[in-house]
PDBQT receptor file of N, H, CA, C and O in Angstrom, charges set to zero:
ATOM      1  N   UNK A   1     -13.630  48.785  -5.536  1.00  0.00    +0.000 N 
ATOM      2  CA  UNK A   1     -12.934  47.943  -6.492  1.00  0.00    +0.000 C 
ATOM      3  C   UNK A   1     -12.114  48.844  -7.414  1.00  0.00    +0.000 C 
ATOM      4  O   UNK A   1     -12.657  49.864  -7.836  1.00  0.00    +0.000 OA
ATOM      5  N   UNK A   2     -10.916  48.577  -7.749  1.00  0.00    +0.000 N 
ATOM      6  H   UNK A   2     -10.474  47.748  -7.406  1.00  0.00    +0.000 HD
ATOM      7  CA  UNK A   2      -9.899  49.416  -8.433  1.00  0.00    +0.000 C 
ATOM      8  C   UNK A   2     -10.276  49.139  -9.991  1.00  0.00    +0.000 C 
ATOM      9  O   UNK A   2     -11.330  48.567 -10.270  1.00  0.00    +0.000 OA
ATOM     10  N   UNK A   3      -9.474  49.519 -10.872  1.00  0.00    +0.000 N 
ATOM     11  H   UNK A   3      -8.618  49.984 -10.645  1.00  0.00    +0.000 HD
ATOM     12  CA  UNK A   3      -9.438  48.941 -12.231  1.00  0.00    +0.000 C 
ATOM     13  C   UNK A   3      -8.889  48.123 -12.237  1.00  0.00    +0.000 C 
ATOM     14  O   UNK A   3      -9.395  47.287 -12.986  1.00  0.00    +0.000 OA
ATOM     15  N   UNK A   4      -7.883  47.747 -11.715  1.00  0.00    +0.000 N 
ATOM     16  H   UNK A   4      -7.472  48.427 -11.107  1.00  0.00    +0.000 HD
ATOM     17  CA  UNK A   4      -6.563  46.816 -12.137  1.00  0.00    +0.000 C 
ATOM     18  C   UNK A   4      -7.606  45.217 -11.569  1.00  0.00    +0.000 C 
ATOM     19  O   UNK A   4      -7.721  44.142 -12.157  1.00  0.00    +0.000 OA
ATOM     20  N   UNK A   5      -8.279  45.725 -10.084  1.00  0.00    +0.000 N 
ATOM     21  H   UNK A   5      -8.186  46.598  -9.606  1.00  0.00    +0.000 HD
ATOM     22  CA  UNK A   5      -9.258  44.469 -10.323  1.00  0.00    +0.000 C 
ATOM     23  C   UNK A   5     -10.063  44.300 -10.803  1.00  0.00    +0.000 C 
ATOM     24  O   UNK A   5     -10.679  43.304 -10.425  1.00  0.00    +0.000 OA
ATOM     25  N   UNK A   6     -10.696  45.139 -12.016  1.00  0.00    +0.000 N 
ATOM     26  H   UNK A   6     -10.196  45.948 -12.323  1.00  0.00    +0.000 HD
ATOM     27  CA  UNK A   6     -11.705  44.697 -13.023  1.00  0.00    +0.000 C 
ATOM     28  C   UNK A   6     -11.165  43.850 -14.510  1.00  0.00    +0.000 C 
ATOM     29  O   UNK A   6     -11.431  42.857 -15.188  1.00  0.00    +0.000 OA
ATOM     30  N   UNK A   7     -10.541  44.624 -14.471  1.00  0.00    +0.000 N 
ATOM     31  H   UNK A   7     -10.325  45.430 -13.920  1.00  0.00    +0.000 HD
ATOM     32  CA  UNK A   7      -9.749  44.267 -15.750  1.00  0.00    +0.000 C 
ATOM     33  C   UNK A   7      -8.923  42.731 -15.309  1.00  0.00    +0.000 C 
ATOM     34  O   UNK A   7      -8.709  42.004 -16.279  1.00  0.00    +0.000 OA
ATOM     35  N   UNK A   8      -8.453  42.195 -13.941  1.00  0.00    +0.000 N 
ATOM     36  H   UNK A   8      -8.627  42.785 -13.153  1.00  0.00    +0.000 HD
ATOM     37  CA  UNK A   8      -7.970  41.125 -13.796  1.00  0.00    +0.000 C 
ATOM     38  C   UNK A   8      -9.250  40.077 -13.813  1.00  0.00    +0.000 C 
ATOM     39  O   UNK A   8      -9.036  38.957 -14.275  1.00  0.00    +0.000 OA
ATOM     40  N   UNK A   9     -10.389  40.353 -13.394  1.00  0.00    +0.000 N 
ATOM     41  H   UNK A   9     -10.563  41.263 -13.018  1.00  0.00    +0.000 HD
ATOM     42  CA  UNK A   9     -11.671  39.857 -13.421  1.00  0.00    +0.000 C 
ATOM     43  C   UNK A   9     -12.336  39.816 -14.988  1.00  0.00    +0.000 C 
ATOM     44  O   UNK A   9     -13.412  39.226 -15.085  1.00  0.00    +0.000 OA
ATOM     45  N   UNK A  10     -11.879  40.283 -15.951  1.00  0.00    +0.000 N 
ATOM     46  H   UNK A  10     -11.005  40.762 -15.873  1.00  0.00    +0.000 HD
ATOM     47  CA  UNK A  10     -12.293  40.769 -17.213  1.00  0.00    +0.000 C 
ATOM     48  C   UNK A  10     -11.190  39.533 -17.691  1.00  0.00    +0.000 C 
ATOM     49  O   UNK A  10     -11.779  38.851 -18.529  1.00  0.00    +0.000 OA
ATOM     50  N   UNK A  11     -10.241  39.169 -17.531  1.00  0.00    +0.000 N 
ATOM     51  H   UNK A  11      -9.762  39.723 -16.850  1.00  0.00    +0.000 HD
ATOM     52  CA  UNK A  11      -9.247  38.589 -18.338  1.00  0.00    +0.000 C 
ATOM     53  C   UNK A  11      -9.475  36.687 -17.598  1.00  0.00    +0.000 C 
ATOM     54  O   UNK A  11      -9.282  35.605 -18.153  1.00  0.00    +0.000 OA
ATOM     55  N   UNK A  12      -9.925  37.005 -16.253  1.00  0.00    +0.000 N 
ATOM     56  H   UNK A  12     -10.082  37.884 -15.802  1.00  0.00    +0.000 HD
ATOM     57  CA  UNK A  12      -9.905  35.428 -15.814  1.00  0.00    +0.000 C 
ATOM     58  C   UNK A  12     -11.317  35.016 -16.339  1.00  0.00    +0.000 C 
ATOM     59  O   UNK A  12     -11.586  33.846 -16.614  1.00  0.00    +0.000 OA
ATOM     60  N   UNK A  13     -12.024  35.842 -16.437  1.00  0.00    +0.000 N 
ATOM     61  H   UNK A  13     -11.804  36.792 -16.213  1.00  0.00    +0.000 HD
ATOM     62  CA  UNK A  13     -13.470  35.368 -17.103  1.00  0.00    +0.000 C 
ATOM     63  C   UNK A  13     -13.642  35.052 -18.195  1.00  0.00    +0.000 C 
ATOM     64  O   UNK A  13     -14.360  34.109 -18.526  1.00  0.00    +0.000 OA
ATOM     65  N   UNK A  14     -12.996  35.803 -18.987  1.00  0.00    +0.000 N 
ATOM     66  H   UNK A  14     -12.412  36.569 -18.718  1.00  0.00    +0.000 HD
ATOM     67  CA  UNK A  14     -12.384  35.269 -20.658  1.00  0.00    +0.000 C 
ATOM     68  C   UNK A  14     -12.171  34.295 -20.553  1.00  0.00    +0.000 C 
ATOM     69  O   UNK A  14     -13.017  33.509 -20.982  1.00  0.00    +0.000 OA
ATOM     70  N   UNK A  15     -11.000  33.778 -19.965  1.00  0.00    +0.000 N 
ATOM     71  H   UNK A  15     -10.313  34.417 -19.617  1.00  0.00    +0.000 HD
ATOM     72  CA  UNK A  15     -10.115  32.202 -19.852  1.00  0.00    +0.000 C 
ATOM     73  C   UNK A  15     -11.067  31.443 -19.513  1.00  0.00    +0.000 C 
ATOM     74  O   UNK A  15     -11.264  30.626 -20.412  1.00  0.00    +0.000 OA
ATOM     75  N   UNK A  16     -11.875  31.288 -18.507  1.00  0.00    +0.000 N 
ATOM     76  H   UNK A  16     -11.714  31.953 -17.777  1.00  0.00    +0.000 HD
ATOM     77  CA  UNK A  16     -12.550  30.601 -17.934  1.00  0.00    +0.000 C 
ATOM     78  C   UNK A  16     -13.920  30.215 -18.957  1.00  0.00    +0.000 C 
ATOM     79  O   UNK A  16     -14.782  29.336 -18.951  1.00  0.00    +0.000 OA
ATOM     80  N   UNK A  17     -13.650  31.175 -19.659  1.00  0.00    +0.000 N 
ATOM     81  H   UNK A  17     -12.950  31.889 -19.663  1.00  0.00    +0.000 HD
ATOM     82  CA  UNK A  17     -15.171  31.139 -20.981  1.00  0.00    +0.000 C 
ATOM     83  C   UNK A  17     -14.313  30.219 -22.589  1.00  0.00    +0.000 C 
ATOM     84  O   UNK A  17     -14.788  29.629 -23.559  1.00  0.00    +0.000 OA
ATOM     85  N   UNK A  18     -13.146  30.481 -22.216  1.00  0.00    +0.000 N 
ATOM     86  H   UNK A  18     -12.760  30.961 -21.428  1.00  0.00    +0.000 HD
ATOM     87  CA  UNK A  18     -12.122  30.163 -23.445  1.00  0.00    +0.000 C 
ATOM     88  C   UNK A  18     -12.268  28.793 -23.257  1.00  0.00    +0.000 C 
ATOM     89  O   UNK A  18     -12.699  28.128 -24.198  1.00  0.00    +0.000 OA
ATOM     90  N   UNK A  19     -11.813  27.934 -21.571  1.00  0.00    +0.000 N 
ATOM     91  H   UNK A  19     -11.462  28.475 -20.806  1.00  0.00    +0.000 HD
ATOM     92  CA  UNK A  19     -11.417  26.890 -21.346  1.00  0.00    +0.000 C 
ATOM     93  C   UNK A  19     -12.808  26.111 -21.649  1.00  0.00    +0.000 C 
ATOM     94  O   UNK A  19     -12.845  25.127 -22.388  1.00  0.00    +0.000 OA
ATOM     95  N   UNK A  20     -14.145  26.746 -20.892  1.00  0.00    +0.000 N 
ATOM     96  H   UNK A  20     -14.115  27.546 -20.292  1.00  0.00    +0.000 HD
ATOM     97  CA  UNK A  20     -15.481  25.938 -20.938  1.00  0.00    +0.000 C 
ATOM     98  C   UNK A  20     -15.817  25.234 -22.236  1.00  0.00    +0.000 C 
ATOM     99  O   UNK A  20     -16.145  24.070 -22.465  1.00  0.00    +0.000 OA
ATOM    100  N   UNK A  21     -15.553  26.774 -23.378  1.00  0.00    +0.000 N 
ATOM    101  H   UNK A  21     -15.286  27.719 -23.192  1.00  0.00    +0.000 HD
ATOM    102  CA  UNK A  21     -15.641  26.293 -24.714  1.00  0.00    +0.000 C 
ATOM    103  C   UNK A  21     -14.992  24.906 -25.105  1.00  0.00    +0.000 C 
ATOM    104  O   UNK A  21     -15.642  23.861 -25.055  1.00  0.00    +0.000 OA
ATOM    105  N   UNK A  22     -13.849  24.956 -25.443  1.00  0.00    +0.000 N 
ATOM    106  H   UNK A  22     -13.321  25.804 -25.483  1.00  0.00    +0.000 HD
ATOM    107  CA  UNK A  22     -12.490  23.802 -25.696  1.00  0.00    +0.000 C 
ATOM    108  C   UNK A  22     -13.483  22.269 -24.944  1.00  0.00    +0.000 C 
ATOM    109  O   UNK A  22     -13.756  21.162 -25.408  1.00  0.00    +0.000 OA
ATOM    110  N   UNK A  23     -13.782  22.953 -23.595  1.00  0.00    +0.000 N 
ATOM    111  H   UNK A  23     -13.560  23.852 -23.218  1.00  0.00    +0.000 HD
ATOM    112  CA  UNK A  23     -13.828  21.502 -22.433  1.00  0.00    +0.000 C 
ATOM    113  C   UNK A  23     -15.145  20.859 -23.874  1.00  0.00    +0.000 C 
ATOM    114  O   UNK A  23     -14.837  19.872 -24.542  1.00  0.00    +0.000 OA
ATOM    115  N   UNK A  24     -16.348  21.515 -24.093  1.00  0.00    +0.000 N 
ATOM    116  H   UNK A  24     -16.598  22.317 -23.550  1.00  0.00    +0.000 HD
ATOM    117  CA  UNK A  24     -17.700  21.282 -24.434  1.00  0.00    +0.000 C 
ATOM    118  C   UNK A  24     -17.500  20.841 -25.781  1.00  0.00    +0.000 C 
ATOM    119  O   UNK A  24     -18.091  20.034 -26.499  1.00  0.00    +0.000 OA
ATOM    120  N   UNK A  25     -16.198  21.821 -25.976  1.00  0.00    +0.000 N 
ATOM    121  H   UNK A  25     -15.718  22.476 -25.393  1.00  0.00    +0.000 HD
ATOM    122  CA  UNK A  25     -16.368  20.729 -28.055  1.00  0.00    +0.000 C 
ATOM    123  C   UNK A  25     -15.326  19.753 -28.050  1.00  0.00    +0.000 C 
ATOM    124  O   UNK A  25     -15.271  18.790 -28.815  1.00  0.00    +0.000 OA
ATOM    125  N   UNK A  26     -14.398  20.074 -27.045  1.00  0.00    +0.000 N 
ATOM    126  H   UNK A  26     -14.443  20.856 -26.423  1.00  0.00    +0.000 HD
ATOM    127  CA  UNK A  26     -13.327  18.642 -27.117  1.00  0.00    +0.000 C 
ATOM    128  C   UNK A  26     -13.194  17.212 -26.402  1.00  0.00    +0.000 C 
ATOM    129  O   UNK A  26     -12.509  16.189 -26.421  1.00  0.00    +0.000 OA
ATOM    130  N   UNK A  27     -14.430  17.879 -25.680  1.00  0.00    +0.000 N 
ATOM    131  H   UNK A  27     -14.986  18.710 -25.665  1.00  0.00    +0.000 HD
ATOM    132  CA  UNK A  27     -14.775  16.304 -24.749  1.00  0.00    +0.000 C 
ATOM    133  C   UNK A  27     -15.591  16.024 -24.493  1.00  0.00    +0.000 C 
ATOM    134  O   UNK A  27     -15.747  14.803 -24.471  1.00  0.00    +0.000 OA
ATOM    135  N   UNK A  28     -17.076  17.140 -23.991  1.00  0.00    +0.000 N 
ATOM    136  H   UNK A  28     -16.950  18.132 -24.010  1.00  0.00    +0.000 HD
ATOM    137  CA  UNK A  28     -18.385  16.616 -23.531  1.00  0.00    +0.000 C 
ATOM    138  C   UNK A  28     -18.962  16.266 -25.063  1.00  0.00    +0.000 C 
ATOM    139  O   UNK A  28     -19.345  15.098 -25.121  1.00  0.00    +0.000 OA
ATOM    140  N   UNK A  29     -19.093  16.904 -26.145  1.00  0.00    +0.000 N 
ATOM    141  H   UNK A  29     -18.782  17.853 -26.098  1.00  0.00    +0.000 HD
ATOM    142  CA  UNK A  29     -19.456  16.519 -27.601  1.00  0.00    +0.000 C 
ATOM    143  C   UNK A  29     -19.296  15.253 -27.774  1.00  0.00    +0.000 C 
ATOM    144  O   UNK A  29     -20.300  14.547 -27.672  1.00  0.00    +0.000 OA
ATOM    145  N   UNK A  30     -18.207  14.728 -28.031  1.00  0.00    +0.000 N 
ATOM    146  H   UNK A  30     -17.392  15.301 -28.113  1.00  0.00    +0.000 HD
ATOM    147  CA  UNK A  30     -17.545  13.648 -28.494  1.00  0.00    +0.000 C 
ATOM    148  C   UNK A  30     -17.906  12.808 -27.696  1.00  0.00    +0.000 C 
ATOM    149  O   UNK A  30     -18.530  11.942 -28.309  1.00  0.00    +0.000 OA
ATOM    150  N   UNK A  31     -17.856  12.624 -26.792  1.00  0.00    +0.000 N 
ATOM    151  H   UNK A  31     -17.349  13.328 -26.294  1.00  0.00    +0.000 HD
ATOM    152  CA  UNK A  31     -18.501  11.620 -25.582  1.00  0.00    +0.000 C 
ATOM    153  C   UNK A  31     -20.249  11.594 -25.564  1.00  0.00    +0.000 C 
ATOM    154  O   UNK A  31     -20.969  10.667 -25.193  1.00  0.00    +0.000 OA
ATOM    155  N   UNK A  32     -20.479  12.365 -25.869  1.00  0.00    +0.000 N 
ATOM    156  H   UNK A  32     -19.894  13.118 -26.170  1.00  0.00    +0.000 HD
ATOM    157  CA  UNK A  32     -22.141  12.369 -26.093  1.00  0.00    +0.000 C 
ATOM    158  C   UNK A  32     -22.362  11.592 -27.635  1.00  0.00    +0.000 C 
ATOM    159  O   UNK A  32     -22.998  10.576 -27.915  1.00  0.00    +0.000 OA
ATOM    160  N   UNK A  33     -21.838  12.198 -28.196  1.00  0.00    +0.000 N 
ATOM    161  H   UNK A  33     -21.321  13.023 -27.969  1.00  0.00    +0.000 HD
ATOM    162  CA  UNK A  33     -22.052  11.414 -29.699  1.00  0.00    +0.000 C 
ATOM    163  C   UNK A  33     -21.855  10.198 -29.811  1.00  0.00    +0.000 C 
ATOM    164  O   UNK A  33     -22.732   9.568 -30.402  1.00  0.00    +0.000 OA
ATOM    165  N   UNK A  34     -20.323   9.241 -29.150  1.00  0.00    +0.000 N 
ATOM    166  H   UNK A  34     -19.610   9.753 -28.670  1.00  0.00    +0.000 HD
ATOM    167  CA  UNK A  34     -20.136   8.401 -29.380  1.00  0.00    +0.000 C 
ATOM    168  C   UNK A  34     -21.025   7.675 -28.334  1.00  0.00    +0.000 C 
ATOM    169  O   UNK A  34     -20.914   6.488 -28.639  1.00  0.00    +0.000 OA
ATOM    170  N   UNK A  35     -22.049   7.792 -27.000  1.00  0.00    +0.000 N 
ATOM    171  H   UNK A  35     -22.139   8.757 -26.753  1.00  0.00    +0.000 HD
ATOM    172  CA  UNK A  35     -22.508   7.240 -26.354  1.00  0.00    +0.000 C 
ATOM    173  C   UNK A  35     -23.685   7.434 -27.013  1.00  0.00    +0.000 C 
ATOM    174  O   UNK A  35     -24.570   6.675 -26.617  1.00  0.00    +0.000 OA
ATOM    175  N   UNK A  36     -24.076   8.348 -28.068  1.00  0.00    +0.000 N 
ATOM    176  H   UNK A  36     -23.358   8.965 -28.390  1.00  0.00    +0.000 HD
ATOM    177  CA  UNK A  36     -25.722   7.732 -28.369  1.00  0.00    +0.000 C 
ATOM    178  C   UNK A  36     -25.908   6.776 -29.593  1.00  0.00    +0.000 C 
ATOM    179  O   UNK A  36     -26.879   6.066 -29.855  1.00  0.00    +0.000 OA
ATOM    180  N   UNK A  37     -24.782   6.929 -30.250  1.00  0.00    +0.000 N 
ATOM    181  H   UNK A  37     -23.993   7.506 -30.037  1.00  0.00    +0.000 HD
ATOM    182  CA  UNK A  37     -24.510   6.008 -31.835  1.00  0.00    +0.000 C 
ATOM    183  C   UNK A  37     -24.040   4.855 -31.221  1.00  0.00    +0.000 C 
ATOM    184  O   UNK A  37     -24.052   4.094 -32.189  1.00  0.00    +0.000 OA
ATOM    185  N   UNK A  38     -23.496   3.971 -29.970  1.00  0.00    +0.000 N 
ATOM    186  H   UNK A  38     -23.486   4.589 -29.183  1.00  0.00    +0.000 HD
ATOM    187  CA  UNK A  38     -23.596   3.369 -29.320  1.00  0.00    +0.000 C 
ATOM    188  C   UNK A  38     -24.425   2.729 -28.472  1.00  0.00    +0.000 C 
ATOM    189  O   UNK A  38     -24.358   1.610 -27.964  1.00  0.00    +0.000 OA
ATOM    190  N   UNK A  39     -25.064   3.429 -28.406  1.00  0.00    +0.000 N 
ATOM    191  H   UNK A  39     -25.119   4.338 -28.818  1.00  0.00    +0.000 HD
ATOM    192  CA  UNK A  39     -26.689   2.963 -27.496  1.00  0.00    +0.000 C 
ATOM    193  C   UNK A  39     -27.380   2.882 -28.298  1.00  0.00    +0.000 C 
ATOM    194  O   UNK A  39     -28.042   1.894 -27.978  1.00  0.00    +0.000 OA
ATOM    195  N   UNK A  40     -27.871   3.345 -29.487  1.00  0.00    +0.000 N 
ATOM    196  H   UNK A  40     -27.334   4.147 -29.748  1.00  0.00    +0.000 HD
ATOM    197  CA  UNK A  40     -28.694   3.220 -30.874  1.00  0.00    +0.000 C 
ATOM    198  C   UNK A  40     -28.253   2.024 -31.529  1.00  0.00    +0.000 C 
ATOM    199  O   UNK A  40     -29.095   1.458 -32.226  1.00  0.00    +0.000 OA
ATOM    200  N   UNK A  41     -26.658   1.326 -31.420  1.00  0.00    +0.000 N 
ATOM    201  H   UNK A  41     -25.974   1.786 -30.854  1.00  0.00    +0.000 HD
ATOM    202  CA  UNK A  41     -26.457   0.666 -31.723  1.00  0.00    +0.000 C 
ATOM    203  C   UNK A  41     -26.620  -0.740 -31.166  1.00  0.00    +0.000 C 
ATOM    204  O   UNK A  41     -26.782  -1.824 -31.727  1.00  0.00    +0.000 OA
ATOM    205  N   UNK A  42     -26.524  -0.372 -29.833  1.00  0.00    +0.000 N 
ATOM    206  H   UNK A  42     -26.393   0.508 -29.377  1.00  0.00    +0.000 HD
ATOM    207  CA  UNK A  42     -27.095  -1.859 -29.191  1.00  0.00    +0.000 C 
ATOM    208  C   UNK A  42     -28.049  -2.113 -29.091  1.00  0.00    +0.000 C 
ATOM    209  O   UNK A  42     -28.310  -3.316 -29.080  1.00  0.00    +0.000 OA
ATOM    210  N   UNK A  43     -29.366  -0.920 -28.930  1.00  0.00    +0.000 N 
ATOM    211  H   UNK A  43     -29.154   0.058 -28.939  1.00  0.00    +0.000 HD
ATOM    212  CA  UNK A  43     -30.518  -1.335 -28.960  1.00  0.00    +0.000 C 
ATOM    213  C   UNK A  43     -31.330  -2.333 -29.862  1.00  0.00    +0.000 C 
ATOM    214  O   UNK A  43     -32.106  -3.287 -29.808  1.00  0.00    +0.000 OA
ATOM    215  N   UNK A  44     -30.289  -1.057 -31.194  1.00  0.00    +0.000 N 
ATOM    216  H   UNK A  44     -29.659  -0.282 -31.238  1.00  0.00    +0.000 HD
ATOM    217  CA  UNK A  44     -30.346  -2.507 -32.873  1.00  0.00    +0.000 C 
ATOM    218  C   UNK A  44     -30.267  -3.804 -32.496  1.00  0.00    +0.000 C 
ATOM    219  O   UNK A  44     -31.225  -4.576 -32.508  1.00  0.00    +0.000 OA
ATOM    220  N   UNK A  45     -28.881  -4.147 -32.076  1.00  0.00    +0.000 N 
ATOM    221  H   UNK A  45     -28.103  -3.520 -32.067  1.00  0.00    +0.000 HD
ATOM    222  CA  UNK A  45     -28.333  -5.765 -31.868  1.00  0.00    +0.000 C 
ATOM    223  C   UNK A  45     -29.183  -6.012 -30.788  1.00  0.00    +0.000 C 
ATOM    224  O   UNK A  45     -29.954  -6.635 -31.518  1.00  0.00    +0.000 OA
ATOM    225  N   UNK A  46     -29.790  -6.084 -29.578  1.00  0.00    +0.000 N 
ATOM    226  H   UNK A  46     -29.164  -5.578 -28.985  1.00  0.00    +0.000 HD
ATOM    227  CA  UNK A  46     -31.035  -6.650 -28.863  1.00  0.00    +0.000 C 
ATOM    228  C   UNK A  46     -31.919  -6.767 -29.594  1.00  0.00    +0.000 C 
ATOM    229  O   UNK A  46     -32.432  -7.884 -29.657  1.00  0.00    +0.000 OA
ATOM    230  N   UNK A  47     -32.375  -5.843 -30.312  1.00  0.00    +0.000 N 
ATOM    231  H   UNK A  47     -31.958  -4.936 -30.261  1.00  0.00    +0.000 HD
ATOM    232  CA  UNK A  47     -33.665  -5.692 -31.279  1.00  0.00    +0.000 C 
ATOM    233  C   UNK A  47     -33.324  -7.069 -32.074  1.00  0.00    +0.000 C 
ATOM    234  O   UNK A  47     -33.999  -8.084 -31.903  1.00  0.00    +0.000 OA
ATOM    235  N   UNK A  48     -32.327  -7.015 -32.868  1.00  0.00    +0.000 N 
ATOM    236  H   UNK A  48     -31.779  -6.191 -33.007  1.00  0.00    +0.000 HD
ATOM    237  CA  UNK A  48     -32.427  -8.015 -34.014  1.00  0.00    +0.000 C 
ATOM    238  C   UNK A  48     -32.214  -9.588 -33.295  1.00  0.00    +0.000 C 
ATOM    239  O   UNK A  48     -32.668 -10.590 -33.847  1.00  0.00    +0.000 OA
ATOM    240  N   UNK A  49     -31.596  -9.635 -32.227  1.00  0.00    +0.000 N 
ATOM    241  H   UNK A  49     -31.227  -8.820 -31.779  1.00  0.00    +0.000 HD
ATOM    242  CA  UNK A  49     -31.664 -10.908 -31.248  1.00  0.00    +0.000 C 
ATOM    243  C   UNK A  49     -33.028 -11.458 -31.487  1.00  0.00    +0.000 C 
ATOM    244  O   UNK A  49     -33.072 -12.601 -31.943  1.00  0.00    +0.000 OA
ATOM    245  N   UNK A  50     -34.055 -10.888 -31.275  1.00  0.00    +0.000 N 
ATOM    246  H   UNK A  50     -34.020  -9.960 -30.905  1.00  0.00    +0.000 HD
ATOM    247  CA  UNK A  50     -35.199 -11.175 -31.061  1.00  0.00    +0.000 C 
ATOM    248  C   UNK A  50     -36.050 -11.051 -32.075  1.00  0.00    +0.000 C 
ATOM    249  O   UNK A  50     -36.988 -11.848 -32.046  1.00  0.00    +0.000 OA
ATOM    250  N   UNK A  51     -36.015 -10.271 -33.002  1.00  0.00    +0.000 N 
ATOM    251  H   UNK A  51     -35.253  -9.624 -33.026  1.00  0.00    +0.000 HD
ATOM    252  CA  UNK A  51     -37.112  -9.950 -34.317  1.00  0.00    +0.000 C 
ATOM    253  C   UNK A  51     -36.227 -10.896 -35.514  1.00  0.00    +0.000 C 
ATOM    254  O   UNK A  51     -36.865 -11.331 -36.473  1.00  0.00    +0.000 OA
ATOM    255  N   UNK A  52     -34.920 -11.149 -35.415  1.00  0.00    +0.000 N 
ATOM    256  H   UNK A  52     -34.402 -10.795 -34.636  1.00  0.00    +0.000 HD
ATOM    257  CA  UNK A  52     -34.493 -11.392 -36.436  1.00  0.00    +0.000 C 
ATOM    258  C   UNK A  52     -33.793 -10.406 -37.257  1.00  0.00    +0.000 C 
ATOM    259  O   UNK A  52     -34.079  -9.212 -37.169  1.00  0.00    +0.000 OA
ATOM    260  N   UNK A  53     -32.658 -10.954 -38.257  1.00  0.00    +0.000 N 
ATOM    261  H   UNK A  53     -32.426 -11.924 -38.328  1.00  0.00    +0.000 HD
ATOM    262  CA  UNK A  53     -32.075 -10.068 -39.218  1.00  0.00    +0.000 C 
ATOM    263  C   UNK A  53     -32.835  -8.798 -40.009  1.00  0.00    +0.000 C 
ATOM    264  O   UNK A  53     -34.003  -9.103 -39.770  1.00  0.00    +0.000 OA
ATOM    265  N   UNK A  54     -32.903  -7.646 -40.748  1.00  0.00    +0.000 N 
ATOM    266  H   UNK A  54     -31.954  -7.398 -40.943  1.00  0.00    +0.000 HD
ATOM    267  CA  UNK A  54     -33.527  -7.305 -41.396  1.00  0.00    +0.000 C 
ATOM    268  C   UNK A  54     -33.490  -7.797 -42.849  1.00  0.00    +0.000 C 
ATOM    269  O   UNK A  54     -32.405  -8.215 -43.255  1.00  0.00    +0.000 OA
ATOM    270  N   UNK A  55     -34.744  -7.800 -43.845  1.00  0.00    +0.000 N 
ATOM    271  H   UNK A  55     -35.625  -7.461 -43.516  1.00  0.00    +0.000 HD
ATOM    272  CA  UNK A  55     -34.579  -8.041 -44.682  1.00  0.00    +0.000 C 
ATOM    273  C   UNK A  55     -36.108  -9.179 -45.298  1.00  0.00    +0.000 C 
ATOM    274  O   UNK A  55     -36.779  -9.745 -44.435  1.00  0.00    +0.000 OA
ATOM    275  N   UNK A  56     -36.421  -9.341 -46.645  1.00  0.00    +0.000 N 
ATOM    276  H   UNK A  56     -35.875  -8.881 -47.346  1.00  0.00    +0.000 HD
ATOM    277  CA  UNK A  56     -37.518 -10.084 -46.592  1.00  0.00    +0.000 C 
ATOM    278  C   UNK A  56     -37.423 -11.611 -46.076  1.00  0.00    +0.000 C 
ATOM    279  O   UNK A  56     -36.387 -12.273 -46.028  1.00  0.00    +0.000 OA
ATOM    280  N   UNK A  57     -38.570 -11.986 -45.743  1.00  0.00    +0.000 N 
ATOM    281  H   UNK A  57     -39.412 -11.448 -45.781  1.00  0.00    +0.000 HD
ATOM    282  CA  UNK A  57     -38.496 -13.443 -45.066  1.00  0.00    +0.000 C 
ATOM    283  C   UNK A  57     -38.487 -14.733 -46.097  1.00  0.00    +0.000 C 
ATOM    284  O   UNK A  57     -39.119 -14.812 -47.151  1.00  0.00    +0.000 OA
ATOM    285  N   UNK A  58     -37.477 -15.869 -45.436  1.00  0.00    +0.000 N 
ATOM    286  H   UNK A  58     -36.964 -15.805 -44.580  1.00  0.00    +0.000 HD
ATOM    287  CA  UNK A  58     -36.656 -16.728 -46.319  1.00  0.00    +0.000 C 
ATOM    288  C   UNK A  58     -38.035 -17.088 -47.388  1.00  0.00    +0.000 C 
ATOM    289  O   UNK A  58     -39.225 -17.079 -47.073  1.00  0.00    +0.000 OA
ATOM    290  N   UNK A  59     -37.641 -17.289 -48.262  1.00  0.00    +0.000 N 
ATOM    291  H   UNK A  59     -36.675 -17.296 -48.518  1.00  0.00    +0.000 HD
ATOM    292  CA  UNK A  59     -38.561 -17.972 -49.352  1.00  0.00    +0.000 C 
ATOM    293  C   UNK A  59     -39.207 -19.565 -49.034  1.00  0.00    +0.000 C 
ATOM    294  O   UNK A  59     -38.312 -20.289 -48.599  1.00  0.00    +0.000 OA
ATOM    295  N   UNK A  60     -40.301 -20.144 -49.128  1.00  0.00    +0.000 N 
ATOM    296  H   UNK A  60     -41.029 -19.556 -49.481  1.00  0.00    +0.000 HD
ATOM    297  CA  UNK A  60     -40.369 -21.475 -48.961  1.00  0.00    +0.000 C 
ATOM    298  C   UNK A  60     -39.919 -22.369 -49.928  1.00  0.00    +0.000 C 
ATOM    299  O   UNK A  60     -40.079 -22.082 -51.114  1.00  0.00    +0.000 OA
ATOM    300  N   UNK A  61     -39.199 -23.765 -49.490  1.00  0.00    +0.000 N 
ATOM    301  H   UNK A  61     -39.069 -23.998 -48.526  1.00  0.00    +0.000 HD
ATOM    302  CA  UNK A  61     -38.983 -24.405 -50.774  1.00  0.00    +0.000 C 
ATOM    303  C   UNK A  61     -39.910 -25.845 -51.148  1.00  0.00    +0.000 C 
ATOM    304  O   UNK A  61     -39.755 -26.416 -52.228  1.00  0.00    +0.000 OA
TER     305      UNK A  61
């Protein structure tokens, strides 16, 4: 192996470590976050389907 192919192997591995980064905070993040504050959120709205609103129970009159 020469230098010129280490150093070309040294520079595509960078990129390839540059791009992974970008990919993981600019799209797999964001897509994870908004799918669990979404699923936390529906679980709520099923939940309250069935248990009811939160909050104390109506007063009798």
């Amino acid at each position: 192996m020469s230098a010129t192919d280490d150093a070309t192997t040294r520079v595509r591995r960078k990129r390839m470590e540059i791009f992974a980064f970008l990919f993981l905070t600019a799209v797999v993040m964001p897509v994870l976050a908004v799918g669990t504050v979404g699923t936390y959120g529906l679980g709520v709205w099923i939940y309250q389907m069935f248990a009811g609103p939160p909050g104390p129970p109506p007063s009798p009159h």
